[in-house]
N, C-alpha and C positions, 0 to 999 in steps of 0.2 A: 259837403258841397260836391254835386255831381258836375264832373265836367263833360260837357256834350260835343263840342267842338270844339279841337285843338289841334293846332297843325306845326310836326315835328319833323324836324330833316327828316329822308332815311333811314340813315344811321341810328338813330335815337328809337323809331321805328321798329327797328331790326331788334335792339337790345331792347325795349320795351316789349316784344314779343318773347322774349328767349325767360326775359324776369317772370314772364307769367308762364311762361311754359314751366319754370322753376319752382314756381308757387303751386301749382297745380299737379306737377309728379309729385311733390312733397304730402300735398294733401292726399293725392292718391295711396300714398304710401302712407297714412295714419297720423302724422303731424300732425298735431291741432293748429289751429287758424292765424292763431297768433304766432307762434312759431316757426309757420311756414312763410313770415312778411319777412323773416332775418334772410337776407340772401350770401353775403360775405365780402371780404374784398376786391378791390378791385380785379386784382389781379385771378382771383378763384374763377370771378365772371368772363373775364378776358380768355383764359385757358377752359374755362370749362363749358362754360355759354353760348359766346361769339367770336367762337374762334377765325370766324371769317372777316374781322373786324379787327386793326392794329392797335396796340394799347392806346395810341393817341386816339383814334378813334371812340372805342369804348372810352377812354376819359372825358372827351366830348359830347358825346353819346350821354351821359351819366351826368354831366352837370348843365345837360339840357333839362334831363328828366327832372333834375332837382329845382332849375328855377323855375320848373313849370309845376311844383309843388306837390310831386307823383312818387318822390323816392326821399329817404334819406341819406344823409353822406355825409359825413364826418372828415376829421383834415386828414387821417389817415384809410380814405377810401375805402372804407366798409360802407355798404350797403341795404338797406332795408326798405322796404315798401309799406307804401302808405294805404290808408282807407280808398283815400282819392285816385289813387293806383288801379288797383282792384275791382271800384266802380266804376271808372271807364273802360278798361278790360271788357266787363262783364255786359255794361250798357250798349258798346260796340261790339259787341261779338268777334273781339278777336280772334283768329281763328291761327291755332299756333300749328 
């Protein structure tokens, strides 16, 4: 399912750009596809991502992306992305 129009705070915005910026050095760098959806915890993304973004922010950030059915997240805040992720990304030309 391609999502075509979806509208996300800023925030969410913000860290939905930084996860595909993630995904896409990963692949630059040889990762295969599937392996480049794992992104990590919360906290990795927080420090290593969007760093311009308060934890509370990225946790918000993060369980927008999920119930808009973009990311995964598990109860201990690890990370992954979806098909659904990746084709909106791709279909909207985000531009990171």
């Amino acid at each position: 399912m391609v999502i075509s129009v979806l509208e996300l705070s800023n925030k969410a915005e913000f860290l939905m750009r930084a996860l595909y910026k993630e995904y896409l050095d990963k692949r630059k760098s040889g990762i295969i596809k599937s392996e480049s959806f794992s992104i990590g915890d919360i906290i990795y993304v927080r420090e290593k991502l969007a760093r311009n973004l308060s934890q509370a922010d990225v946790d918000e950030a993060s369980d927008e992306l999920y119930k808009n059915n973009l990311i995964f997240k598990n109860l201990w805040g690890y990370i992954a992305l979806k098909n659904d992720f990746l084709e909106f990304c791709e279909k909207n030309f985000i531009k990171v």
